[in-house]
NUVEXMI-358697 format. One record per residue (C-alpha): x, y, z; residue number from 1; residue in three letters. Coordinates in steps of 0.05 Angstrom, whole numbers. Example, Ala and Ser with C-alpha at 12.3 -4.5 7.8 and 13.67 -1.06 7.14 Angstrom:
<pts>
+--------+--------+--------+-----+------+
!      u !      v !      w ! pos ! code !
+--------+--------+--------+-----+------+
!    246 !    -90 !    156 !   1 !  ALA !
!    273 !    -21 !    143 !   2 !  SER !
+--------+--------+--------+-----+------+
</pts>
This chain:
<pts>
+--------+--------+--------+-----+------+
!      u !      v !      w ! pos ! code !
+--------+--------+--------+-----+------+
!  -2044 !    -35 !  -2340 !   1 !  UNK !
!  -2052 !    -28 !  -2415 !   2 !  UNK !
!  -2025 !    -91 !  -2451 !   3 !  UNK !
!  -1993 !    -47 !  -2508 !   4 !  UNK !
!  -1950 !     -4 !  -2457 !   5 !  UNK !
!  -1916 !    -74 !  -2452 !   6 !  UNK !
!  -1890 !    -66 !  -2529 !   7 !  UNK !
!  -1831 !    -36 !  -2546 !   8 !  UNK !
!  -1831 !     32 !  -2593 !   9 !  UNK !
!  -1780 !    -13 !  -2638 !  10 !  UNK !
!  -1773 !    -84 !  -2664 !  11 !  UNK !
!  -1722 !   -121 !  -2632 !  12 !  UNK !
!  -1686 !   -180 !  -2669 !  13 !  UNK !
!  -1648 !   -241 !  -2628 !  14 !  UNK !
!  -1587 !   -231 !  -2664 !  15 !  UNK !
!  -1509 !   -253 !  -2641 !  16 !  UNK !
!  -1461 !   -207 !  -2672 !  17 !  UNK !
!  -1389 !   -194 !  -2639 !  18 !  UNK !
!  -1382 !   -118 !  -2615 !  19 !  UNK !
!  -1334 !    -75 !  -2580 !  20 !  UNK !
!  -1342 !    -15 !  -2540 !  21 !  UNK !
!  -1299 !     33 !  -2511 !  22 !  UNK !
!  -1309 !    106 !  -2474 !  23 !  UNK !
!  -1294 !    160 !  -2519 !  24 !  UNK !
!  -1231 !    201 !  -2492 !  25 !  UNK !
!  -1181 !    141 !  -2493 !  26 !  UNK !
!  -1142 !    139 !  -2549 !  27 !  UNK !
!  -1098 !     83 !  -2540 !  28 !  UNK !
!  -1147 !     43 !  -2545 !  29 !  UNK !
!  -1131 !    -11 !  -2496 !  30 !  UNK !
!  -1194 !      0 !  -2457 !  31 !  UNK !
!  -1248 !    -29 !  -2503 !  32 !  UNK !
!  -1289 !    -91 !  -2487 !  33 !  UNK !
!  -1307 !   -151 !  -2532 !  34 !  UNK !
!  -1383 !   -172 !  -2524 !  35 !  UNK !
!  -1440 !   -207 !  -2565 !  36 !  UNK !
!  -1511 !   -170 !  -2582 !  37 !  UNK !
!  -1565 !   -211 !  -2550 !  38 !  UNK !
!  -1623 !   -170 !  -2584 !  39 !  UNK !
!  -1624 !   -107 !  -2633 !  40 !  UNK !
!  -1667 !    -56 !  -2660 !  41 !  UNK !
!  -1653 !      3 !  -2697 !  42 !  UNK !
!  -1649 !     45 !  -2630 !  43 !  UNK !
!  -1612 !      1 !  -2579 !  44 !  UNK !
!  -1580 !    -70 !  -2568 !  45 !  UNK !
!  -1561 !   -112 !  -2506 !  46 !  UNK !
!  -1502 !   -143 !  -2502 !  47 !  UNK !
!  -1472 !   -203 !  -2462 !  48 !  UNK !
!  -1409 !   -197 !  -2427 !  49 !  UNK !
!  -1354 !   -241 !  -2417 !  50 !  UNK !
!  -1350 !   -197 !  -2353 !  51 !  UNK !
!  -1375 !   -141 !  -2312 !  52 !  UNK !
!  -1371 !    -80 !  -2342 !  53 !  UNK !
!  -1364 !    -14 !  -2299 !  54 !  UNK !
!  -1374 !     39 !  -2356 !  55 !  UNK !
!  -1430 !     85 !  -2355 !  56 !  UNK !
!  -1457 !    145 !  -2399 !  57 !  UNK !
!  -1430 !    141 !  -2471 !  58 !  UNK !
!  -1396 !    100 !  -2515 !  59 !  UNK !
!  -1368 !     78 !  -2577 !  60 !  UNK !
!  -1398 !     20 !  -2606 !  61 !  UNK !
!  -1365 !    -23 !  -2661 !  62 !  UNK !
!  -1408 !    -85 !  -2694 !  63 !  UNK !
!  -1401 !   -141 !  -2744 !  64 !  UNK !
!  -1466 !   -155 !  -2771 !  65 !  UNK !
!  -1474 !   -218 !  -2821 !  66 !  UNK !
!  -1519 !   -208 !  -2876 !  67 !  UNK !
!  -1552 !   -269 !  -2914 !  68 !  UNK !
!  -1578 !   -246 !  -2981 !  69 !  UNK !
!  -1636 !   -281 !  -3030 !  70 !  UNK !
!  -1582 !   -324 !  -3070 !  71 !  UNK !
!  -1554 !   -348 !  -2997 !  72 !  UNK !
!  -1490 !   -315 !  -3007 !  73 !  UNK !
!  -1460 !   -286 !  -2933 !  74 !  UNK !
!  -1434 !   -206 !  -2928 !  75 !  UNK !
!  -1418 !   -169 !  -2875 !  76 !  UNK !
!  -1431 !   -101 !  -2850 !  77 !  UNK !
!  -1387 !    -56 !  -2804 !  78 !  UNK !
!  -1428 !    -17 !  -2769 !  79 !  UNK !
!  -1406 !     43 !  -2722 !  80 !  UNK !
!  -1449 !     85 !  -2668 !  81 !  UNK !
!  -1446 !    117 !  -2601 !  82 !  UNK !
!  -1494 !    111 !  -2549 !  83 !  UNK !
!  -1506 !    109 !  -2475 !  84 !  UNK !
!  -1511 !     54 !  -2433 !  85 !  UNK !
!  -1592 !     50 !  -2400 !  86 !  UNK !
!  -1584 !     -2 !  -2359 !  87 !  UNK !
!  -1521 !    -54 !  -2338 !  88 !  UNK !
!  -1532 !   -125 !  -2299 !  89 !  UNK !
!  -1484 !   -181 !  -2283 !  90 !  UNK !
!  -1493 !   -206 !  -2347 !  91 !  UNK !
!  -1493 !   -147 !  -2398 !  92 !  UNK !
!  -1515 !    -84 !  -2410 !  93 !  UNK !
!  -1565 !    -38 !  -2451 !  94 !  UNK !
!  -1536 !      9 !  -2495 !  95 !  UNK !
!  -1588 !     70 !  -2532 !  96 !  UNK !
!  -1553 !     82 !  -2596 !  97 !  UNK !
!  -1544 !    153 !  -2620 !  98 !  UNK !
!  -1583 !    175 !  -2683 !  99 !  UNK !
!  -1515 !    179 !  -2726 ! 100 !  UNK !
!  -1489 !    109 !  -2742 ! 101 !  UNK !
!  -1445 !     89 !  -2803 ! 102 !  UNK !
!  -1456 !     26 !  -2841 ! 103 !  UNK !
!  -1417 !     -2 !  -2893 ! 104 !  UNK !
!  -1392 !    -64 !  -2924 ! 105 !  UNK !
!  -1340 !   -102 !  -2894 ! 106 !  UNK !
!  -1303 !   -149 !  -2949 ! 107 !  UNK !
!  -1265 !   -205 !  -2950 ! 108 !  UNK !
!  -1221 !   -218 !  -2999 ! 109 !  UNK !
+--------+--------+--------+-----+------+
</pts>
């Protein structure tokens, strides 16, 4: 075997950043999960669960990511996607992110 197919196509970045997902198609929200990336990229993330999680195909993701700029100073991003979930465990799951995701600042005042 090749020693490159063992690299992934995208960086990935150990990274903790609280998330929620939920199925698209329930609007009352109650059905949404909290969980914690493990490791990002710009395609994909996994995420630890508090608890077994029995969704599959897509979903909506939701993410807090903390930004550290030059001068130190913390910001946070809101960051919004859907994807589908690759590949689930008893620990977390993988979740391919969709090529439309919105990103934008997320103040606190």
């Amino acid at each position: 075997m090749c020693e490159f197919s063992k690299l992934r196509a995208f960086e990935r970045f150990d990274l903790t950043a609280p998330a929620t997902i939920r199925q698209p198609g329930n609007e009352n929200g109650a059905d949404h999960h909290l969980l914690l990336t493990k490791d990002i990229s710009s395609k994909g993330a996994y995420f630890s669960t508090m608890e077994p999680v029995s969704y599959t195909g897509h979903v909506q993701v939701e993410l807090l990511l903390q930004v550290t700029d030059s001068d130190y100073h913390v910001n946070y991003v809101y960051m919004t996607t859907a994807g589908e979930i690759v590949r689930r465990d008893e620990r977390g799951l993988a979740i391919q992110f969709d090529e439309d995701a919105m990103l934008k600042p997320f103040h606190i005042n």
